[in-house]
C-alpha positions as CSV (number, residue, x, y, z in Angstrom):
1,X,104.7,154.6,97.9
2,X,107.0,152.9,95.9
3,X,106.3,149.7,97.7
4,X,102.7,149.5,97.4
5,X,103.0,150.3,94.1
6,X,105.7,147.0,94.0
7,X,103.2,145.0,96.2
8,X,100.0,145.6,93.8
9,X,102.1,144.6,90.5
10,X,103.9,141.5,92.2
11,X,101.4,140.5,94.7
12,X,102.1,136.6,94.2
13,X,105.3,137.8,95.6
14,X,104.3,139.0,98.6
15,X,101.7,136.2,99.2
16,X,105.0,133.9,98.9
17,X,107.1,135.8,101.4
18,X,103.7,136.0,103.7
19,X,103.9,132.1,103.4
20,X,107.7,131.9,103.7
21,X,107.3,133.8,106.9
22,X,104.8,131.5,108.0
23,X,106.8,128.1,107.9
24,X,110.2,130.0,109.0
25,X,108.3,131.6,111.6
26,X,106.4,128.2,113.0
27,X,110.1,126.3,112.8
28,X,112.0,128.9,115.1
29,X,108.9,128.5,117.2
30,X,109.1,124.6,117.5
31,X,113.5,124.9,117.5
32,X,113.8,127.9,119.8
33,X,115.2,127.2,123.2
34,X,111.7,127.4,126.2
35,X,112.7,128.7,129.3
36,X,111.1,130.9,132.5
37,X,113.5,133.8,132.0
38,X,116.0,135.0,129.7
39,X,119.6,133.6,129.5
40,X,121.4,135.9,132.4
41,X,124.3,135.5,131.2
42,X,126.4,137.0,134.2
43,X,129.4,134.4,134.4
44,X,130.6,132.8,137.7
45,X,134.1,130.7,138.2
46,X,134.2,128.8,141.1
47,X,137.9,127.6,142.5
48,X,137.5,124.8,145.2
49,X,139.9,123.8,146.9
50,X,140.3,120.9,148.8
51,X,142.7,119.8,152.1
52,X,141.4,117.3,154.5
53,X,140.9,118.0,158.2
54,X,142.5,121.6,157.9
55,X,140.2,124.3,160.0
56,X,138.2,126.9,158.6
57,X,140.1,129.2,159.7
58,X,143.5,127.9,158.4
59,X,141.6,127.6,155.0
60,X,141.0,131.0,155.0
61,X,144.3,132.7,156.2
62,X,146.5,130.6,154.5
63,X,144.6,129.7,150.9
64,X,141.9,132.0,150.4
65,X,143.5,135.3,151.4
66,X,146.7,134.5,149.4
67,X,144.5,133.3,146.0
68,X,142.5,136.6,146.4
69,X,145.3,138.6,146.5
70,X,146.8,136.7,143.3
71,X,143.8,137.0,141.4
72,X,143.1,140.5,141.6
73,X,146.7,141.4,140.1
74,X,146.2,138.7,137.6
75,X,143.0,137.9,136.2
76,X,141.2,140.4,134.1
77,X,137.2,141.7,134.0
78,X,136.6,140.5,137.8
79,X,134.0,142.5,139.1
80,X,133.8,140.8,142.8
81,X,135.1,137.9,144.8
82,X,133.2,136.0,147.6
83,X,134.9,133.1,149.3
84,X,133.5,130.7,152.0
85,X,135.5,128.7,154.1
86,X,134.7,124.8,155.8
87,X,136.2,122.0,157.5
88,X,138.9,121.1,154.6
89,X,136.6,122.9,152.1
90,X,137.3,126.3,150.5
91,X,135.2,127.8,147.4
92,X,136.2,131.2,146.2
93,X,133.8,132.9,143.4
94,X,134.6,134.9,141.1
95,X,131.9,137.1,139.5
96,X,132.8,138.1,136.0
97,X,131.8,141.7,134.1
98,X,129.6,140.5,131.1
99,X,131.0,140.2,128.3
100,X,134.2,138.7,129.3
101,X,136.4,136.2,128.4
102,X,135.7,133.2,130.6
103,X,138.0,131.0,128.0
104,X,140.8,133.4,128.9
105,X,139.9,133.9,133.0
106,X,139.8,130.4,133.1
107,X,143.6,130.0,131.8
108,X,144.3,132.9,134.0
109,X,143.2,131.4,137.3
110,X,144.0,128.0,136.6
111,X,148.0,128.9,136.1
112,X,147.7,131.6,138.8
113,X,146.6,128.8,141.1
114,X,149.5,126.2,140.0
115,X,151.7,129.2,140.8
116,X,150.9,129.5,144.0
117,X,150.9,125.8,145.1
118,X,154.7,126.4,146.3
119,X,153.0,129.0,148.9
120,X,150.5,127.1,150.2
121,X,150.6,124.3,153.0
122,X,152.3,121.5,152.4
123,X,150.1,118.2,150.5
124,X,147.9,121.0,148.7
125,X,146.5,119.8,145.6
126,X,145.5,121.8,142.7
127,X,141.9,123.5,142.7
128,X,138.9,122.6,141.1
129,X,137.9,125.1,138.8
130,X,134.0,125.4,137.9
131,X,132.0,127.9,135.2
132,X,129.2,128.3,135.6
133,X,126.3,131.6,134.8
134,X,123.3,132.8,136.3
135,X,121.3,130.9,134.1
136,X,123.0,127.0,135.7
137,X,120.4,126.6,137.5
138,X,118.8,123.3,138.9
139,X,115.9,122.1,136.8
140,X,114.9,118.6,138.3
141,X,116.1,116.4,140.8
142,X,116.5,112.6,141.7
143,X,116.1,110.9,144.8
144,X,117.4,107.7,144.9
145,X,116.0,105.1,147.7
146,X,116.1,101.5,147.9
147,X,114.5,98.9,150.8
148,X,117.6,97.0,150.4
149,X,120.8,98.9,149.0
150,X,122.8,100.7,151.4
151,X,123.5,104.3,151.9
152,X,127.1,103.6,150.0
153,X,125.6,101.6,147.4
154,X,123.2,104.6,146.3
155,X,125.6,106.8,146.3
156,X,127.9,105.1,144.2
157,X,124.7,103.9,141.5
158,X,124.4,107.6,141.2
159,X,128.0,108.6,140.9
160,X,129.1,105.6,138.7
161,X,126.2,104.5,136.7
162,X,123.2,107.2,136.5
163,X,125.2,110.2,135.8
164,X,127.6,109.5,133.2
165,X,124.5,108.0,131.5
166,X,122.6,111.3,131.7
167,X,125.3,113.6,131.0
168,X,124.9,112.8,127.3
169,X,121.8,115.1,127.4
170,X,122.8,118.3,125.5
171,X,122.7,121.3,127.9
172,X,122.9,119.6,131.4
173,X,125.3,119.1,134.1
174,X,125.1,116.9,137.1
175,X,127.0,117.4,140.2
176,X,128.3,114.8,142.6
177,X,125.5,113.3,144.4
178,X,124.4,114.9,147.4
179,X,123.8,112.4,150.5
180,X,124.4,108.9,151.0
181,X,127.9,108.3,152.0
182,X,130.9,108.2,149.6
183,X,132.2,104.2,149.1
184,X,135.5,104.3,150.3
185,X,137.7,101.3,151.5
186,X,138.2,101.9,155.1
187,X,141.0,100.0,157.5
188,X,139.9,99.7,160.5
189,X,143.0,99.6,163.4
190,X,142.7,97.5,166.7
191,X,145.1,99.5,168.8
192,X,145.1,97.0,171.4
193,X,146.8,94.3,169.1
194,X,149.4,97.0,167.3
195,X,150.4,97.5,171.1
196,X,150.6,93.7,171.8
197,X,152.8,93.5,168.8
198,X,154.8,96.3,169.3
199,X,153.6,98.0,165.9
200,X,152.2,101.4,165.0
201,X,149.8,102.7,162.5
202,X,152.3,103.7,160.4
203,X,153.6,100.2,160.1
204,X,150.1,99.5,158.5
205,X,150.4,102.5,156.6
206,X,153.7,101.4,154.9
207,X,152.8,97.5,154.3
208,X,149.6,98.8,152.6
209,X,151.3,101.3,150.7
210,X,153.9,99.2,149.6
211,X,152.2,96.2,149.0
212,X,149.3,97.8,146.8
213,X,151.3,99.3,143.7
214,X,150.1,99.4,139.7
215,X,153.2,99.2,138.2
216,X,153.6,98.5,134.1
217,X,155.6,95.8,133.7
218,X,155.6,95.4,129.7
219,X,155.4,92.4,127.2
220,X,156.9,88.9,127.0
221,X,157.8,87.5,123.7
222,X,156.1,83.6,123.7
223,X,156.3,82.2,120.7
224,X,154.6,83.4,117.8
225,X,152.6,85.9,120.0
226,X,153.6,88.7,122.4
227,X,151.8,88.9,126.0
228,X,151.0,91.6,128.4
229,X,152.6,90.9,131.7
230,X,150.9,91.6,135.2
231,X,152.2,92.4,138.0
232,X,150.4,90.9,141.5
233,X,151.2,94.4,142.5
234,X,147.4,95.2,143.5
235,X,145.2,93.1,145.6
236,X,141.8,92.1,143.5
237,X,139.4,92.3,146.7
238,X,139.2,93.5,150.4
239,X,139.9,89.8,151.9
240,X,143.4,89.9,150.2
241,X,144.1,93.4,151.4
242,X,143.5,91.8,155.0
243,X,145.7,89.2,154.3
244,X,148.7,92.0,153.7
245,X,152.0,91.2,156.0
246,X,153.0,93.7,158.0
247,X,155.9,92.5,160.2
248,X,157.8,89.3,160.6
249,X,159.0,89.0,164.1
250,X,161.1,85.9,164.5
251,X,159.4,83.1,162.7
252,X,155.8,84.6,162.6
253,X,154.2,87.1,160.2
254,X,152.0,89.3,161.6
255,X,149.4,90.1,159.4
256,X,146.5,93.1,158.3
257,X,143.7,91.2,159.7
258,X,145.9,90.2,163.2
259,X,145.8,94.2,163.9
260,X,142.6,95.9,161.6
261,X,140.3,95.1,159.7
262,X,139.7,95.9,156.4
263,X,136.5,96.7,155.3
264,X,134.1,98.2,152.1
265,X,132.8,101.1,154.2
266,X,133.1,104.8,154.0
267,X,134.4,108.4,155.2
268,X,132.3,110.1,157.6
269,X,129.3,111.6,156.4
270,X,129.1,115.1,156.3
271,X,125.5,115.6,154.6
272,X,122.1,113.6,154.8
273,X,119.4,113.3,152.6
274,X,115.8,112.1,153.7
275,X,112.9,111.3,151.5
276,X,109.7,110.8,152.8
277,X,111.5,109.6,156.1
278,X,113.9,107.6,154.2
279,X,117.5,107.7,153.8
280,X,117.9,108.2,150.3
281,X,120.6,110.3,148.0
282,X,119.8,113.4,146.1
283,X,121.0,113.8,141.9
284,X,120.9,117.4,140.8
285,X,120.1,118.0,137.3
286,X,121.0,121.5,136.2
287,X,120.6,123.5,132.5
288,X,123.6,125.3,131.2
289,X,123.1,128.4,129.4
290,X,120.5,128.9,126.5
291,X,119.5,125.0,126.6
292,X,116.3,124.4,126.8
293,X,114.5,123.5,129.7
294,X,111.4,121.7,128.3
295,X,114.0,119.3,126.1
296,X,116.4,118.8,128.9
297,X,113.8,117.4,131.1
298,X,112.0,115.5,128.3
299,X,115.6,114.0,127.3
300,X,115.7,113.2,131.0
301,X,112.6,111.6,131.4
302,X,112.8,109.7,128.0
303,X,116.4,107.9,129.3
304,X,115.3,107.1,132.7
305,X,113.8,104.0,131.2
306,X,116.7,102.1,129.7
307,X,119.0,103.5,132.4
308,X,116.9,102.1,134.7
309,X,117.4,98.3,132.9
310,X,120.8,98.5,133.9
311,X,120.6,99.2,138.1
312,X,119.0,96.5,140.9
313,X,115.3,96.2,140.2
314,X,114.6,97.6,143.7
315,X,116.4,100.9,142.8
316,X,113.7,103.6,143.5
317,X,114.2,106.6,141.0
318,X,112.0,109.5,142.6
319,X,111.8,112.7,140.4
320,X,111.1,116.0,142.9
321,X,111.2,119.5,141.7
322,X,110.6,119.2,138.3
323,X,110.6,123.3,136.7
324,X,109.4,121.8,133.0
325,X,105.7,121.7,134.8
326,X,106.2,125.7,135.8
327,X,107.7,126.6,132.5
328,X,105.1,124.8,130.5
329,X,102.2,126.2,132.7
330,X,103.5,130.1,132.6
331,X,104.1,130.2,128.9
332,X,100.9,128.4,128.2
333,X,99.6,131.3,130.4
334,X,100.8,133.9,128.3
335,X,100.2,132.7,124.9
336,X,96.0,131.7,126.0
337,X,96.3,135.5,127.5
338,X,97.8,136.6,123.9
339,X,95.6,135.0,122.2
340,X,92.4,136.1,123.8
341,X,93.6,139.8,123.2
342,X,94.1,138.9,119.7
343,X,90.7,137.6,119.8
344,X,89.3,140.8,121.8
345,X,90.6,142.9,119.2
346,X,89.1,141.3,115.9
347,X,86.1,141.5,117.5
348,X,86.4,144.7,118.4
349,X,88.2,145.8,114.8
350,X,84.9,143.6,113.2
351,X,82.4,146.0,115.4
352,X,83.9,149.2,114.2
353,X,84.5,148.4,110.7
354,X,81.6,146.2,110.2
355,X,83.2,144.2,107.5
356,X,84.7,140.2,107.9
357,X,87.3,141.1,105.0
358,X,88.7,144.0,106.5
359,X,88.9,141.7,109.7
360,X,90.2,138.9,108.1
361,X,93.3,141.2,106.5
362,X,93.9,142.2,109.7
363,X,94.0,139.0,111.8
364,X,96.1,137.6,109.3
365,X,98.7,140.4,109.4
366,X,99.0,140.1,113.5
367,X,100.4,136.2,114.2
368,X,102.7,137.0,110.7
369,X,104.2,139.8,112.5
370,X,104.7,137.9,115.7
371,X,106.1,135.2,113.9
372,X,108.8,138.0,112.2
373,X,109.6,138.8,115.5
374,X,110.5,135.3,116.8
375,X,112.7,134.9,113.5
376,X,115.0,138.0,114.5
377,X,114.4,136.8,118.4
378,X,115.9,133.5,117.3
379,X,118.5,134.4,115.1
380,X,120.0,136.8,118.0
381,X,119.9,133.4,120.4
382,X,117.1,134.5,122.4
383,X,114.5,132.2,123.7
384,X,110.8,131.7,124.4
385,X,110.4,132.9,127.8
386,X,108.0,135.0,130.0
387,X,109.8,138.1,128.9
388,X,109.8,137.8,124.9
389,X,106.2,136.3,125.5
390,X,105.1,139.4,127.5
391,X,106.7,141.4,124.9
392,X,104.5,140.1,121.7
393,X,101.8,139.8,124.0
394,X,102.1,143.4,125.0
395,X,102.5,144.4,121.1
396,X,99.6,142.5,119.7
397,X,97.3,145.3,120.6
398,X,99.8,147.6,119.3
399,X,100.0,145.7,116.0
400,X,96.9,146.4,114.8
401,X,96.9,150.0,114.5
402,X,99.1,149.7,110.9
403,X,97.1,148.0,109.6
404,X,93.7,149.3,110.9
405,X,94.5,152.4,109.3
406,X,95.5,151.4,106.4
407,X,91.7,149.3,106.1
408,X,89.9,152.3,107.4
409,X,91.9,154.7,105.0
410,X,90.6,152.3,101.7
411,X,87.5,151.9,103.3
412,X,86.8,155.9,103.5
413,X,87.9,156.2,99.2
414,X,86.0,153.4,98.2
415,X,82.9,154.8,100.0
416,X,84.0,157.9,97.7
417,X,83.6,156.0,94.5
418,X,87.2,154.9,93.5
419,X,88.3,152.1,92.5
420,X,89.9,149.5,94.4
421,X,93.5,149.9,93.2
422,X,93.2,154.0,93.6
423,X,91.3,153.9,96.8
424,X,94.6,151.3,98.1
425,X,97.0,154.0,96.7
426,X,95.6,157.0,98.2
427,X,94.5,155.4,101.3
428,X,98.1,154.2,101.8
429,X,99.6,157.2,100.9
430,X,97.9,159.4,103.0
431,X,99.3,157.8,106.0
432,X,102.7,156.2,105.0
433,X,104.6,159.2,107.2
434,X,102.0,159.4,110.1
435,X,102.0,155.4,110.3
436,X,106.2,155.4,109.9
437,X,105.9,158.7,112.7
438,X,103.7,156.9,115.0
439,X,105.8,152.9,115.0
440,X,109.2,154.6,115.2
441,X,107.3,156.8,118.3
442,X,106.1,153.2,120.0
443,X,109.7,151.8,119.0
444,X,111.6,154.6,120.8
445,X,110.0,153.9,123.8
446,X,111.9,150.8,124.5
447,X,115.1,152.3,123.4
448,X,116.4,153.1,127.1
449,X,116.4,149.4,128.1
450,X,118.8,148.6,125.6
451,X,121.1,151.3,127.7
452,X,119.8,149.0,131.3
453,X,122.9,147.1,133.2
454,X,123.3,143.4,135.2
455,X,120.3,141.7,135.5
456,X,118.1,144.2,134.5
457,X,119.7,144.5,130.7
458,X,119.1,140.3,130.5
459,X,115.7,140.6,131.4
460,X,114.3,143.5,129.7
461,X,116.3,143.6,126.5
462,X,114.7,140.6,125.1
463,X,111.2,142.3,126.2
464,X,112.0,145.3,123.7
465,X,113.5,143.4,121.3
466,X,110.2,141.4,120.6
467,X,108.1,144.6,120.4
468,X,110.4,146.1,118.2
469,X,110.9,143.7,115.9
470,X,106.7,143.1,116.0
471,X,106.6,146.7,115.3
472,X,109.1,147.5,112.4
473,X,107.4,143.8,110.6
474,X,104.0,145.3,111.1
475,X,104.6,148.4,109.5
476,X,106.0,146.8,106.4
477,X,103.6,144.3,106.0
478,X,100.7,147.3,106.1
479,X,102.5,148.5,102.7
480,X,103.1,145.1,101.4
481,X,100.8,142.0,102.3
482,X,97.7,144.3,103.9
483,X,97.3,146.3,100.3
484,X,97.7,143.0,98.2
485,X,95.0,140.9,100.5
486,X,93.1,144.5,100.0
487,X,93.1,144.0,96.1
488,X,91.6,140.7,96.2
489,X,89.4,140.9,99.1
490,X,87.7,144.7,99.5
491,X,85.3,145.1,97.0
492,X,83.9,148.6,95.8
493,X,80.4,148.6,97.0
494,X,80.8,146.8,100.4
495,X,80.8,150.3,101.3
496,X,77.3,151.5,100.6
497,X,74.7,152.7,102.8
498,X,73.4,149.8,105.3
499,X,69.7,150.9,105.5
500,X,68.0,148.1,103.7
501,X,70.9,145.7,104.1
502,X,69.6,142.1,105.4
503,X,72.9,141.4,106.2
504,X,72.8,140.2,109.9
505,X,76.3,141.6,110.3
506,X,75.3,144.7,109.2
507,X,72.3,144.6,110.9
508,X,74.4,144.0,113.9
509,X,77.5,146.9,112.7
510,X,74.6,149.5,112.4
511,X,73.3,148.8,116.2
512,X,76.7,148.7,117.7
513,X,77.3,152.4,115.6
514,X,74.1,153.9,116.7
515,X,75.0,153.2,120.8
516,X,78.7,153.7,120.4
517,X,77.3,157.1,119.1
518,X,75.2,157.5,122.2
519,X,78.0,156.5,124.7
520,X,79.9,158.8,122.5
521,X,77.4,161.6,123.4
522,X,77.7,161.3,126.5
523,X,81.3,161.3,127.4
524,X,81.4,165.0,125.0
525,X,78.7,166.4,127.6
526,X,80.8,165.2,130.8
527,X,84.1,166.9,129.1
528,X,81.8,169.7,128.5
529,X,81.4,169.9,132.0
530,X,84.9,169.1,133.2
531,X,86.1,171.9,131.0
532,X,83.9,174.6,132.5
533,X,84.7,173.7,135.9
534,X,88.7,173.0,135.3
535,X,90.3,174.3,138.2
536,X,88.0,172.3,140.7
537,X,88.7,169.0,138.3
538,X,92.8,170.0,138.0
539,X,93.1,170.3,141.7
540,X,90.6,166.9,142.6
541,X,92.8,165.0,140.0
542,X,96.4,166.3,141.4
543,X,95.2,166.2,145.3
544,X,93.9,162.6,144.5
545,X,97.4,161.6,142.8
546,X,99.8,163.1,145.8
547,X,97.0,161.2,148.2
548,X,98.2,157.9,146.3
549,X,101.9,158.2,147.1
550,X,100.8,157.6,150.7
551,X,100.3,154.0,150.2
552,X,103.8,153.7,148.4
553,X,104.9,152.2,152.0
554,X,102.7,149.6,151.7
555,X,103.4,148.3,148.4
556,X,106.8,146.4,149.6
557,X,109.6,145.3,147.2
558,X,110.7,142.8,145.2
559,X,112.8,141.5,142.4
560,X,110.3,139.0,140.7
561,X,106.2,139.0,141.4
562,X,105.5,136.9,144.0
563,X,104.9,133.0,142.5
564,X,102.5,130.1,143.3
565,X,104.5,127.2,142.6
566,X,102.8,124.7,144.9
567,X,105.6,124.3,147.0
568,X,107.7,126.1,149.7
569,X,110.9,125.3,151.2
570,X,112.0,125.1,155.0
571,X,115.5,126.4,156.1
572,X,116.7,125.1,159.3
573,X,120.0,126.1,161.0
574,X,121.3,124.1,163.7
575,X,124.3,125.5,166.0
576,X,126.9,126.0,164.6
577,X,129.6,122.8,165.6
578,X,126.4,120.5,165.7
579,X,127.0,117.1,165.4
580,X,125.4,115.4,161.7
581,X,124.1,113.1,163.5
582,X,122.2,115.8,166.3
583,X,121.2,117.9,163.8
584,X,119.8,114.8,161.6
585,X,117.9,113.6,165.1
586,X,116.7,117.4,165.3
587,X,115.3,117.6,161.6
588,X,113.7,114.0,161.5
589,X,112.0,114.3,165.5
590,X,110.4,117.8,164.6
């Protein structure tokens, strides 16, 4: 009681802390990370390592097997490896326990790994090592096309120019391109010449490799100023690299371009991208942890502009998949669903109270404890998703019943004849211990998902957290801000008879009163008669429930509720050892 008593002798404080909770409340709001789901923050290292032409299976038996053995007796907190093996690809994940230390797994792998370089096959270079969570997920992507640039020249726009340009956008990382076909200078051998001229590849091997060093070579003193020397080391352009020597034989120099050809071409392609029946290359835009994913595609969408000023004016930027449209649609779902219940219920609190005041105190207590709720959400690093939405959607029905009693309570002693301030303190502390009883009751409820592990705990935690929080801000503004707006706003005979009144809401309070009474009626006689005939009723409701489990095997299962997103993907597996080009020829011609 001690705090009502505080809140109706410094109500102006209260007000201020009601306001104060307002514009913090609005702020974390507008600042706090949007996203679909929670942040699952389940972390993933990737090690890829890389050795061109060797077999799958040499990958496996020689790298993989040896690095999984390694990392098990080294690394700590792993909780699983998987590992796939390719054509001169290997990737090995490791799957984390949360909570670990991914700064200190990552040290762990990455000397682990340069440790066991002296095992491995000759020419093996060092791994690349990748973190990543659950939450890295892709968020938009780019499809580059062009009438006129070439599959090479896309890719490298994408690799060289777009990327490092959007990778200033807090929260995102961009893989390598996918498609197109990596820019590569390529030397093309004419074996029948190397044959005429008694030379091998190596020979071209060697004159290229020696004749195509970066070497420092220091400074020259001139004068009064000191130059950078340059060594010719390094051809400037692919017709001097054709105009290499390879061999002198007598007095003749055979050159590059008397046996290959030296071209700007590329490695052979191992993936292909088509976009509406064009050959195009595919840009990846993924968020990392709790970014946001409305600003990261905003931030994306607001720099396409000026990095688009600085690529060939035929350069067709194509954005496909874009999740900011989903995100934006299902929490703009759930807040209109929130706030219709909120809605639903002042009209419903307005019908049974008959009074606009009373209404008014407690439609101005439910957004204020929703907004206290996305404070604490915020300042534990949550975000808006569908979960913390559902959550303080889910509550707002609950949030009224504080401060509905608390109303009804003052409404019941000022219909006695007391005055406002005694009707507020004895109204309030009638019920201070059942209204404390019955939040802690609701808040318990949503105690065992704190104790939920894996994906589950990331989903569902955030969920509880918001009703809680709700919850505990309801109850103390029902002895703080719903007493104070009580002093001001209830007045003593508002409570009176309404026989007579010409109030049209009163009019309307009466009628609503009189049918609820009827309906009210009505249900007593239909319990009368359940209750005489209770062992027909107990067995008709039990049969009727064990009936329902029958149609359990026909519900199915599922992580997620089934989703509309307007789209659907195809997955197409060629056999395995198929040609690119085949299985390129087998995806366009069907």
């Amino acid at each position: 009681m001690w705090i009502v008593k505080l809140a109706l002798r410094r109500p102006y404080t209260f007000v201020v802390v009601a306001i104060l909770i307002l514009i913090l409340g609005t702020l974390a709001a507008l600042r706090t990370p949007t996203d679909i789901f929670p942040n699952i923050n389940i972390p993933v290292v990737s090690i890829i390592w890389n050795y061109t032409g060797l077999a799958p299976q040499d990958m496996a038996n020689r790298i993989i097997i040896l690095q999984e053995r390694n990392l098990t007796t080294t690394v700590n907190d792993i909780e699983h490896l998987e590992s796939q093996s390719l054509n001169g690809v290997a990737v090995i994940k490791v799957f984390f326990h949360p909570g670990a230390n991914i700064s200190t797994a990552i040290a762990q792998i990455a000397g682990q790994s340069q440790t066991q370089l002296k095992q491995l096959p000759a020419g093996t270079t060092p791994p690349l090592i990748i973190t990543y969570s659950a939450s890295s997920v892709p968020i938009l992507q780019l499809a580059l096309s062009s009438p006129s640039l070439s599959e090479q020249q896309l890719n490298d726009l994408g690799l060289n120019f777009i990327r490092p340009q959007l990778t200033s956008v807090p929260g995102t990382a961009i893989p390598y391109p996918y498609g197109g076909k990596q820019r590569q200078v390529q030397v093309d051998l004419n074996t029948a010449a190397l044959q005429a001229n008694g030379l091998s590849p190596l020979d071209v091997v060697n004159a290229i490799s020696a004749q195509n060093l970066i070497l420092p070579a220091g400074t020259a003193k001139i004068g009064t100023f000191e130059y950078n020397v340059n060594m010719n080391g390094s051809p400037n352009s692919i017709q001097e690299l054709n105009d290499l020597p390879v061999k002198t034989i007598g007095s003749s120099t055979i050159y590059i371009h008397d046996v290959a050809f030296v071209r700007d071409g590329f490695p052979p392609q191992t993936n292909i991208v088509r976009v509406d029946g064009r050959r195009s290359t595919l840009m990846t835009i993924q968020k990392i942890g709790n970014a946001s994913t409305l600003n990261i595609i905003a931030s994306i969408k607001q720099l396409l502009p000026s990095v688009k000023n600085t690529l060939p004016s035929d350069l067709q930027i194509r954005l496909l998949g874009d999740q900011s449209i989903f995100v934006r649609g299902a929490v703009v779902g759930v807040v209109r669903e929130a706030l219709i219940a909120a809605c639903l219920t002042a009209v419903m609190i307005l019908l049974f109270l008959g009074s606009w005041r009373s209404t008014l105190i407690i439609a101005i207590s439910i957004p204020l404890s929703i907004l206290s709720s996305i404070i604490a959400l915020s300042a534990l690093g949550e975000t808006i998703n569908l979960m913390t939405l559902g959550g303080l959607a889910l509550a707002v029905g609950i949030l009224v019943d504080d401060a509905t009693v608390t109303i009804e309570n003052i409404h019941r002693y000022l219909a006695e004849g007391k005055g406002i301030e005694e009707a507020i303190l004895d109204g309030a502390q009638q019920i201070a211990i059942p209204a404390l009883v019955s939040t802690l009751s609701i808040c318990i409820v949503f105690v065992p998902m704190f104790l939920l592990t894996g994906v589950a705990r990331y989903l569902f935690v955030p969920l509880a957290e918001a009703v809680v929080f709700a919850m505990l801000a309801s109850y103390l503004l029902s002895r703080t801000l719903v007493p104070t707006m009580a002093k001001y706003f209830l007045k003593a005979h508002e409570e009176g008879t309404s026989h007579g009144s010409k109030n049209p809401l009163v009019c309307f309070q009466a009628w609503f009163e009189h049918g609820f009474e009827s309906i009210r009626n009505a249900y007593r006689g239909l319990l009368e008669i359940v209750i005489s005939h209770r062992r027909i009723f107990v067995g008709g409701f039990l049969g009727a429930c064990l009936l329902s489990f029958g149609l359990v095997p026909w519900l199915g299962q599922d992580f997620f509720p089934s989703v509309d997103s307007g789209a659907f993907t195809l997955h197409m597996r060629a056999p395995t050892g198929t040609r690119i080009e085949d299985t390129a020829a087998f995806g366009r011609d069907r």
